[in-house]
N, C-alpha and C positions, 0 to 999 in steps of 0.2 A: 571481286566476288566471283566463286566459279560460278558460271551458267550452266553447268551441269549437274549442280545441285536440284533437290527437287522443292517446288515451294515451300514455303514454311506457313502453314496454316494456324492462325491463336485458336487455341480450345476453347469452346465456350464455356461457359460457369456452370455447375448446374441449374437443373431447377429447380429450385423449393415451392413446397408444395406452401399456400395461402397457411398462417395457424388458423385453427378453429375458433373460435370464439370460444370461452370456460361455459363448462355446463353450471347452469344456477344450481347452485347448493338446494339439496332436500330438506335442507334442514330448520330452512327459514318459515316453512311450513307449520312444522310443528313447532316452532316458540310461538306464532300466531295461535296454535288447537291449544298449545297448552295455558294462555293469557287467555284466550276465550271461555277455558272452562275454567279457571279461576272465578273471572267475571260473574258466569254463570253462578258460581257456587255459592259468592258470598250475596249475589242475589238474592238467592236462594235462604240464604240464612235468614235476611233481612223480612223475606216472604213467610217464612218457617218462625221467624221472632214474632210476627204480626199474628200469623194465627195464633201458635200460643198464648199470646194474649188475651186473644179471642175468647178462646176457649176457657180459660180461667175467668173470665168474665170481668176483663178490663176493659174499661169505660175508656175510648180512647178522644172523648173529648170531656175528658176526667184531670184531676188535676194532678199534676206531677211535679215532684220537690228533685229538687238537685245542690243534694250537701255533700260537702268533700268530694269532688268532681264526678259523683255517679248521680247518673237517671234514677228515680223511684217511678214505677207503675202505682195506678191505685186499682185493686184488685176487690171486685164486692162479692161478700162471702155471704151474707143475709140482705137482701132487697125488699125495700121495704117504699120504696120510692118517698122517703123521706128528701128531704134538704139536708137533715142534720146527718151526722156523722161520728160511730165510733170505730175508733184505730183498737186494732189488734196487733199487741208487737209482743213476739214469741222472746220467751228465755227457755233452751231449751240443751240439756246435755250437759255436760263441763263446762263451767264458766272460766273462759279463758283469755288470754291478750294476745296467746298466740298468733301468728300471719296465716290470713286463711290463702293468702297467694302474695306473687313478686309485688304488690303494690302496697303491702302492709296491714293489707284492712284485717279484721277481727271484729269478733263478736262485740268488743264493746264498741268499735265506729259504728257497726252496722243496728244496732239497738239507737247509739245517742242519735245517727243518723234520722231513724224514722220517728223518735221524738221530736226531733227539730223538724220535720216535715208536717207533721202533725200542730205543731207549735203556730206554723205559718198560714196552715188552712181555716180557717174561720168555721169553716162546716163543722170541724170535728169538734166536738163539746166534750169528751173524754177519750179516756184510753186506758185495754185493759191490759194489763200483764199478765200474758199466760205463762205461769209456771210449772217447768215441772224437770227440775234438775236436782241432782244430789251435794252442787254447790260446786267450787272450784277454788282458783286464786283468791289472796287475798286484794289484792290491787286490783282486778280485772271488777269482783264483785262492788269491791269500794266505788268503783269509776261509775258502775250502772245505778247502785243506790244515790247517788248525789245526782248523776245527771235525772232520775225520775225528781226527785227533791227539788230540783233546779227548772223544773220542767213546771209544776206545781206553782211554785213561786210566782212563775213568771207570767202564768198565764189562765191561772185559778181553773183548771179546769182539773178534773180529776181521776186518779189514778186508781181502778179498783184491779187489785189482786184475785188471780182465778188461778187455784192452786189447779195440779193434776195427780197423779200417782206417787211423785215425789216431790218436794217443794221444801228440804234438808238442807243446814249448815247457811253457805252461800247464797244457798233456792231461797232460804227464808230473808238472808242480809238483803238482798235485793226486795222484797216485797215488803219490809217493815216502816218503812216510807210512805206506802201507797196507804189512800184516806181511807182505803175499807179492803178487809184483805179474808176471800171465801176460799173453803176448803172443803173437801168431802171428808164424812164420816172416817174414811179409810186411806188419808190422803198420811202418807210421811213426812212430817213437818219436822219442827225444831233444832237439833244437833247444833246448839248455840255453843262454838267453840272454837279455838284452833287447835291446826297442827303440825310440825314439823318433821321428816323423819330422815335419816340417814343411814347408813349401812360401814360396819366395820370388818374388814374382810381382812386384816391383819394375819390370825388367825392361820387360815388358808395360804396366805403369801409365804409364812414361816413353812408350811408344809413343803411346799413346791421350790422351798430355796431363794423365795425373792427375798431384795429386802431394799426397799426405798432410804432414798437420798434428797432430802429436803432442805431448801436452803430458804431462808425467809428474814424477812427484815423489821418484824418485830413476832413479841413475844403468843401474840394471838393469830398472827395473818395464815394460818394453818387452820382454826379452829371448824369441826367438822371434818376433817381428813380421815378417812377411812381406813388410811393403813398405816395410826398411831397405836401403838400399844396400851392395851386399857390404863395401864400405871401412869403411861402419860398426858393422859388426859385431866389435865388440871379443873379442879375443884371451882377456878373463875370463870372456868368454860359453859360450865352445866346451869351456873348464876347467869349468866350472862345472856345465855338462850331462852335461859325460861323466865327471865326477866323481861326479855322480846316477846315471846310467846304472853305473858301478863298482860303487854300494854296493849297490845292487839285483842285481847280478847277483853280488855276493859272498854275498847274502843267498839266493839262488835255490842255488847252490853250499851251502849250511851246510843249509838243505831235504834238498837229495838225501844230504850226507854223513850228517847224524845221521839220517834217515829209514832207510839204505840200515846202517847201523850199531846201531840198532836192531832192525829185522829179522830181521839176522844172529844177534845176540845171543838174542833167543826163539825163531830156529826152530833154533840149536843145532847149526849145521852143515849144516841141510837149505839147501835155495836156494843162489844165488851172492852171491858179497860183491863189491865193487866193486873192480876190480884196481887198481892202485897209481898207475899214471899214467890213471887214469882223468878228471883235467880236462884234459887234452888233450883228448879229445873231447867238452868241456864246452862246444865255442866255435861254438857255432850251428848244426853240423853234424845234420842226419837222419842218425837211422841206423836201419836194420831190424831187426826182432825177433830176428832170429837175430842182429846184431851186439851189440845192446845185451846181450841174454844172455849173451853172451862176453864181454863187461866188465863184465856184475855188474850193472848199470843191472834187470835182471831176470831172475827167479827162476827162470822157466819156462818153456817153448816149449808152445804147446798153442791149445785153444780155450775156448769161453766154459762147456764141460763138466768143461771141466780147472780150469778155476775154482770151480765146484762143489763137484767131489771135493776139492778142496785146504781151499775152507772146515769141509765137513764134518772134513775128518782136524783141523784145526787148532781146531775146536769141540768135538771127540771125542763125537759122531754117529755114530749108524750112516745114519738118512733125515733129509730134512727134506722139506715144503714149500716152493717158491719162491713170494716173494711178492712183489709191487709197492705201492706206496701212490700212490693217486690222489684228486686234491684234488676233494672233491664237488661238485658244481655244484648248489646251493641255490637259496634266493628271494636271500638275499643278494647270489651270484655271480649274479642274474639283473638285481637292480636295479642293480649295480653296472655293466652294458652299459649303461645310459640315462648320457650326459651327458660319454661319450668321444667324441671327435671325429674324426670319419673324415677318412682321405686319401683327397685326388681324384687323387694317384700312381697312375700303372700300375704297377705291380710285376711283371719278366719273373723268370718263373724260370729260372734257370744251370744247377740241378741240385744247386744247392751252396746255402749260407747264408754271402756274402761278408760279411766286419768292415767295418763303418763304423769307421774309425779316425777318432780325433779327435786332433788338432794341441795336441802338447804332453803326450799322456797316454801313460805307458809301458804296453810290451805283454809277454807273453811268448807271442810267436806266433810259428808256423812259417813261414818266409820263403815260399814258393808263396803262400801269404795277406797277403802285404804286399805296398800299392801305392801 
């Protein structure tokens, strides 16, 4: 080695400076604010459902039914500090079977529902059906007339009819059942009928150059197609429809006769009975309260008070309590809003709640509401 070399010194390394520690996320913050005011909110619901209650003047150490997995409130409409008890269960609108949301329910669950709650409460000694609908389906009306029928049977308590403005077609198939059925002087009853309608738009299709291609696997599975040519609409078509339409409204007719013959029979003379040629005016005609009470169609000229005092004398009461049942709005009924899908429809209001009829499906509805 020369020694005239100059040392050789090792380089140190550098320094690295210590890492920092990670700064904690900001973020973790807000999922805690935002699970807080969830918390909060549905709280809040819970707090916001109890008043309403309140306010409506639910008894909340009152009795509550739960059929087909929903809470019923009992809600008191006339206080009377009775024990006893009459239910108030609404028909009101188009009678329908449509899904009034994702879980299926509809007007007739929510009707059988608070009969059957009613069924179970001992307090309640009757129940009035407020009418006042221009009618609806033929199925939907059928389901609510047998369950009042069935409701009757089962528990002799009884059912008085308390017509409103309209109480037509369907309005009446549902209250012909019921032991005593009141109307006012001016109330729209009757429209004992059905009907079916469809639309032939052929016509139009030939204009604009369409022209359908139909394939089918027997000689009828077409029948009602809208864009057959008048010529081909066979003669077994038109039998065969209004052969449907016959038996249904012979079935509508045997409703009003044993309903209207039963009645008779329990109240023993009280009420009217249906006069003799009473399906004469079986054929689709309205008629007013005061008319239908002259032929028997109904027991009673009055209002929704006269309804009242009829159920109390027919439960053999001196008071009761009037009461409603209204279905709770839970966590349940709150989750169940997530994951319906909204319409971007404008929706005008008429004033009125128009049918969506549907092509092919019988009605028992009052002609002013057919279009």
């Amino acid at each position: 080695m020369d020694n005239n070399m100059p040392p050789v010194h090792s380089v140190p390394p550098p320094l690295i400076p210590p890492s920092r520690p990670p700064k904690a996320s900001k973020s973790g913050g807000w999922v805690w604010l935002v699970v807080g005011l969830v918390c909060l909110g549905l709280l809040a619901l819970v707090v916001l459902g109890s008043l309403t209650r309140a306010l409506n003047g639910v008894h909340f150490g009152a009795k509550t039914g739960r059929q087909s997995g929903r809470h019923f409130d009992e809600i008191v409409v006339e206080h009377t500090y009775s024990r006893n008890r009459i239910a108030i269960v609404d028909v009101e609108g188009i009678i329908t079977s449509q899904a009034w949301d994702r879980s299926g329910r509809n007007m007739v669950d929510v009707i059988d529902d608070q009969l059957k709650v009613a069924a179970d409460d001992d307090s309640v000694k009757a129940v009035i059906l407020k009418v006042d609908s221009p009618g609806g389906e033929v199925l939907a009306s059928d389901d609510i007339s047998r369950a009042i029928t069935e409701f009757q049977d089962d528990t002799d308590k009884p059912v008085v009819a308390a017509m409103g403005g309209l109480a037509a077609s369907g309005g009446y198939y549902v209250a012909a059942p019921c032991r005593w059925i009141v109307a006012n002087e001016l109330t729209l009853t009757g429209s004992i009928g059905v009907i079916m309608h469809s639309f032939n738009y052929r016509g139009l299709m030939d204009k604009v150059g369409l022209y359908p291609q139909v394939f089918k696997s027997g000689k009828f599975k077409d029948m009602l197609r809208g864009s057959k040519q008048l010529n081909e609409i066979e003669p077994q078509e038109r039998e065969m429809i209004q052969s449907m339409i016959d038996e249904t409204y012979e079935k509508f007719k045997k409703v009003v006769a044993d309903g209207r013959a039963r009645a008779a029979k329990q109240n023993q003379g009280e009420g009217r009975e249906l006069v003799e040629n009473w399906t004469e005016y079986a054929d689709g005609r309205v008629l007013t309260g005061k008319k239908a009470h002259e032929l028997g169609f109904v027991d009673q000229l009055g209002s929704f008070d006269t309804a009242v005092e009829r159920a109390k004398k027919l439960a053999n009461i001196a008071d009761a309590d009037l009461i409603r049942y209204q279905e709770r709005f839970d966590l349940l009924n709150f989750f169940s809003l997530f994951g319906k899908s909204e319409s971007k429809a404008i929706k005008i209001d008429w004033g009125v709640d128009l049918p969506k009829l549907q092509a092919g499906r019988l009605y028992f509805l009052a002609p002013t509401f057919v279009h």
